[in-house]
LOLONU-5952 format. One line per 5 residues: their letters; for each residue x, y, z of N, C-alpha, C. Coordinates in pm, 1 decimal. Example, Ala and Ser with C-alpha at 12.3 -4.5 7.8 and 13.67 -1.06 7.14 Angstrom:
! residues 2
as) 1319.0:-569.0:780.0:1230.0:-450.0:780.0:1320.0:-330.0:780.0; 1285.0:-225.0:708.0:1367.0:-106.0:714.0:1290.0:3.0:787.0
***
This chain:
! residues 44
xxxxx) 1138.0:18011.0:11122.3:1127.3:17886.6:11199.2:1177.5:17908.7:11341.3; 1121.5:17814.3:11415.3:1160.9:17826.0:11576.6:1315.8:17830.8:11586.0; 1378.7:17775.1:11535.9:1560.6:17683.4:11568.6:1610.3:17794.7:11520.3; 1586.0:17875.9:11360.4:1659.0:17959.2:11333.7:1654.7:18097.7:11462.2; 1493.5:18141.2:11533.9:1495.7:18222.5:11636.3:1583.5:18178.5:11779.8
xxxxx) 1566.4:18094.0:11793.8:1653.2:18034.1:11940.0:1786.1:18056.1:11912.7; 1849.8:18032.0:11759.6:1962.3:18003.5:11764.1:2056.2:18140.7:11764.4; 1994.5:18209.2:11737.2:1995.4:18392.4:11771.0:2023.6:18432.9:11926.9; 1907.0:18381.5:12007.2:1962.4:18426.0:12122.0:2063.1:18334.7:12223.6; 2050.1:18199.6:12160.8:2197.5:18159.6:12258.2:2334.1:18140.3:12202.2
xxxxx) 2444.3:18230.1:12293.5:2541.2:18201.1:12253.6:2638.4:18137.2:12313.8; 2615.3:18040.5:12362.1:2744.6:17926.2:12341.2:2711.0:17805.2:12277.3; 2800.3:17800.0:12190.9:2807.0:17728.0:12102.9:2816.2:17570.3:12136.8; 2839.7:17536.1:12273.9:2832.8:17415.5:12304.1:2723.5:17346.4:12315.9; 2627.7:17430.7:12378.5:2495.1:17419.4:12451.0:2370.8:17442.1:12289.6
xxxxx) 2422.5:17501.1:12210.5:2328.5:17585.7:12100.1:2243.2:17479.5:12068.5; 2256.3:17383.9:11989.8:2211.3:17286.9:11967.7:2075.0:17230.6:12054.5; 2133.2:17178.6:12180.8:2027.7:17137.6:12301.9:1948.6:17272.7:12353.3; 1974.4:17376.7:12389.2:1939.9:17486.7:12394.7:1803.6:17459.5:12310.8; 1861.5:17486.8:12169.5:1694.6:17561.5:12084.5:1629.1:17410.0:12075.5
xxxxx) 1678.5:17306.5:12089.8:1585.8:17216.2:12083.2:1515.9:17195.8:12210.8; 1525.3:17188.2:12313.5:1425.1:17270.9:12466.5:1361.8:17358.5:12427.9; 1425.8:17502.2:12358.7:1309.8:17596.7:12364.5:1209.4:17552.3:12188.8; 1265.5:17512.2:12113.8:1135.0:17475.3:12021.0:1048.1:17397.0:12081.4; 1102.9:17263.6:12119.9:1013.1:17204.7:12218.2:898.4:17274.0:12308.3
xxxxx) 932.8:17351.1:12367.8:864.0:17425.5:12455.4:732.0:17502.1:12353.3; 800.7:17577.0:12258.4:703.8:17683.0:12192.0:644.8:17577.9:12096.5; 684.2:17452.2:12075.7:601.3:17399.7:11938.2:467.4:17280.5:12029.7; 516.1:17258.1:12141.8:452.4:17143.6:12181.4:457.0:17036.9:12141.4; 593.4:16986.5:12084.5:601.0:16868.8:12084.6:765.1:16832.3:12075.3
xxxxx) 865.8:16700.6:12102.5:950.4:16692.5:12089.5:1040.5:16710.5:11971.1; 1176.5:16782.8:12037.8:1251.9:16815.0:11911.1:1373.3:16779.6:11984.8; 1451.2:16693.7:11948.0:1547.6:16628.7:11951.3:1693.6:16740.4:11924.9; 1803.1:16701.8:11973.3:1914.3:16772.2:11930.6:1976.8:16764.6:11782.4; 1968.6:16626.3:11794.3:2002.3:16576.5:11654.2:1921.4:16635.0:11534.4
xxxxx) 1752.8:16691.3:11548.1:1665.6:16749.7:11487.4:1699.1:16868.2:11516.9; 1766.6:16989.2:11588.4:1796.4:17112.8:11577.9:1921.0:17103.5:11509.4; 2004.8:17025.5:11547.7:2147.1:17013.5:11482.7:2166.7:16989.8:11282.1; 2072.1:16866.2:11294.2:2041.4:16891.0:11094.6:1957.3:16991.7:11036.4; 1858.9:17036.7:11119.7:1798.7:17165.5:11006.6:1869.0:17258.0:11038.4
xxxx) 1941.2:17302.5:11144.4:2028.1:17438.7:11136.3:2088.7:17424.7:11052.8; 2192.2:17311.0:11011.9:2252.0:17320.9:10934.3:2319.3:17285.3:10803.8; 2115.5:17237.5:10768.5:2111.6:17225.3:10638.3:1990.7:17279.7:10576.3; 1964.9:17441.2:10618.0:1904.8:17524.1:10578.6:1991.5:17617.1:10504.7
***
């Protein structure tokens, strides 16, 4: 999945979250929320 790849290359942990949800956004074409990177990271 996109979030699990993004979440690989950024590391600070503050930003991680908003981070891969911009770049899924970007690669999926459509909106992905923080709150939507924040629950499937970490409830996969």
């Amino acid at each position: 999945m996109v979030l699990e790849m993004c979440s690989e290359q950024v590391d600070s942990s503050r930003s991680l979250y908003r981070s891969c949800a911009e770049m899924a956004s970007l690669i999926l074409g459509e909106t992905i929320t923080t709150r939507q990177a924040y629950y499937h990271l970490n409830n996969h």
